[in-house]
N, C-alpha and C positions, 0 to 999 in steps of 0.2 A: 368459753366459746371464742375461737378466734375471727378477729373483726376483716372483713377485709378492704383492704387499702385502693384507693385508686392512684391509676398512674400520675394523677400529680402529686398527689401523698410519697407512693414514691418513690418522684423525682425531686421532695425536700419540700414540698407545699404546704402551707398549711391553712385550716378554715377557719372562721371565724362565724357564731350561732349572732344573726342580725333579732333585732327588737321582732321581726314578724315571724321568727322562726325557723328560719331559712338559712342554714348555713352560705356564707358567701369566703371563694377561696379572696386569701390575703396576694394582692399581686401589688408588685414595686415595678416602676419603670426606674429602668437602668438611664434616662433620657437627662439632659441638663436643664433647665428652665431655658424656654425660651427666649429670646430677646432679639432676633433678628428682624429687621424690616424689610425696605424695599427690594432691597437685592436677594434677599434668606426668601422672599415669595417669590421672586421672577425665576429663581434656581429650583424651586419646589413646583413648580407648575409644570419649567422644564422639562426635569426630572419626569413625573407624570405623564407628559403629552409623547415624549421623544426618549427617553431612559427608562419604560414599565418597571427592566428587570431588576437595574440596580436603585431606583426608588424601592422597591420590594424588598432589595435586600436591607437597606441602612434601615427601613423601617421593622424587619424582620430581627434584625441585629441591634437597633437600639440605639444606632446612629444618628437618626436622619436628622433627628433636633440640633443635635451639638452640630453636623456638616452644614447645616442650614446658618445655625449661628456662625459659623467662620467663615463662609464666604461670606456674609452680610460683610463681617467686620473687616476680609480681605480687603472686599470691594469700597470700603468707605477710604480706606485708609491710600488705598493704591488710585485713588480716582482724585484725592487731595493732591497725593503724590505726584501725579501726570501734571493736573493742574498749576501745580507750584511750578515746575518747571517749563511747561508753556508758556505760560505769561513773564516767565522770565525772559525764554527764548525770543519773545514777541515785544517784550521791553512795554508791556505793560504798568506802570509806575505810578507812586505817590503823585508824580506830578501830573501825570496824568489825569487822575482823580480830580487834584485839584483845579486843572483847567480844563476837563470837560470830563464831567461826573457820568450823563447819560451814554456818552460812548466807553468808558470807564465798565459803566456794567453794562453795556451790550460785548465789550471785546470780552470780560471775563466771563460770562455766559453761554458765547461761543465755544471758549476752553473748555467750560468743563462738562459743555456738554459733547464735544469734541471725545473727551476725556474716558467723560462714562459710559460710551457709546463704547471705545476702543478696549474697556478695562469689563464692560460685561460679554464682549468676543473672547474675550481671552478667560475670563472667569465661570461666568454664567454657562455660555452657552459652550462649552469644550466639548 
């Protein structure tokens, strides 16, 4: 007697008989581990609020974890970037530090918030 197959059989699927009896199909996410933070959320909300279509697709296709994880890691890296060179522009310095610590991190604070404001326009919210 021939058995017959369902369309995820096949499209190469296959099942596996769980402890209560219940065959459950074997699925793999094609996704990376996660590891994004602040930025990998404010782009996925983004996405969500203002993007439906192509949130739906990266999540359809298997992307959205890994695109999540590289802007995180764009935006850390390119908000450092801005920053280093602000404070250089701005002549922010050791000695600075040294003779006045509180304005020291009030001007570097301004940077890079200056910074991350400028680098999530350009990243985040494209």
């Amino acid at each position: 007697m021939e058995t017959k197959q369902t369309i995820f059989e096949r499209m190469g699927g296959t099942y596996t008989l769980g402890d209560d009896g219940i065959y459950y199909p074997d699925l793999v996410l094609g996704e990376d581990a996660p590891h994004y933070g602040k930025y990998g959320s404010m782009r996925k909300r983004y996405l969500q609020q203002h993007g439906p279509a192509l949130y739906a697709q990266l999540v359809l296709e298997g992307k959205l974890v890994a695109h999540l994880n590289e802007v995180d890691d764009t935006c850390n890296e390119r908000i450092e970037q801005v920053a280093n060179a602000m404070a250089e522009v701005e002549g922010i310095t050791e000695a600075l530090k040294a003779s006045d610590q509180l304005e020291w991190v009030r001007r570097l604070e301004s940077i890079r918030s200056r910074a991350e404001e400028a680098v999530c326009h350009e990243l985040i919210y494209e």
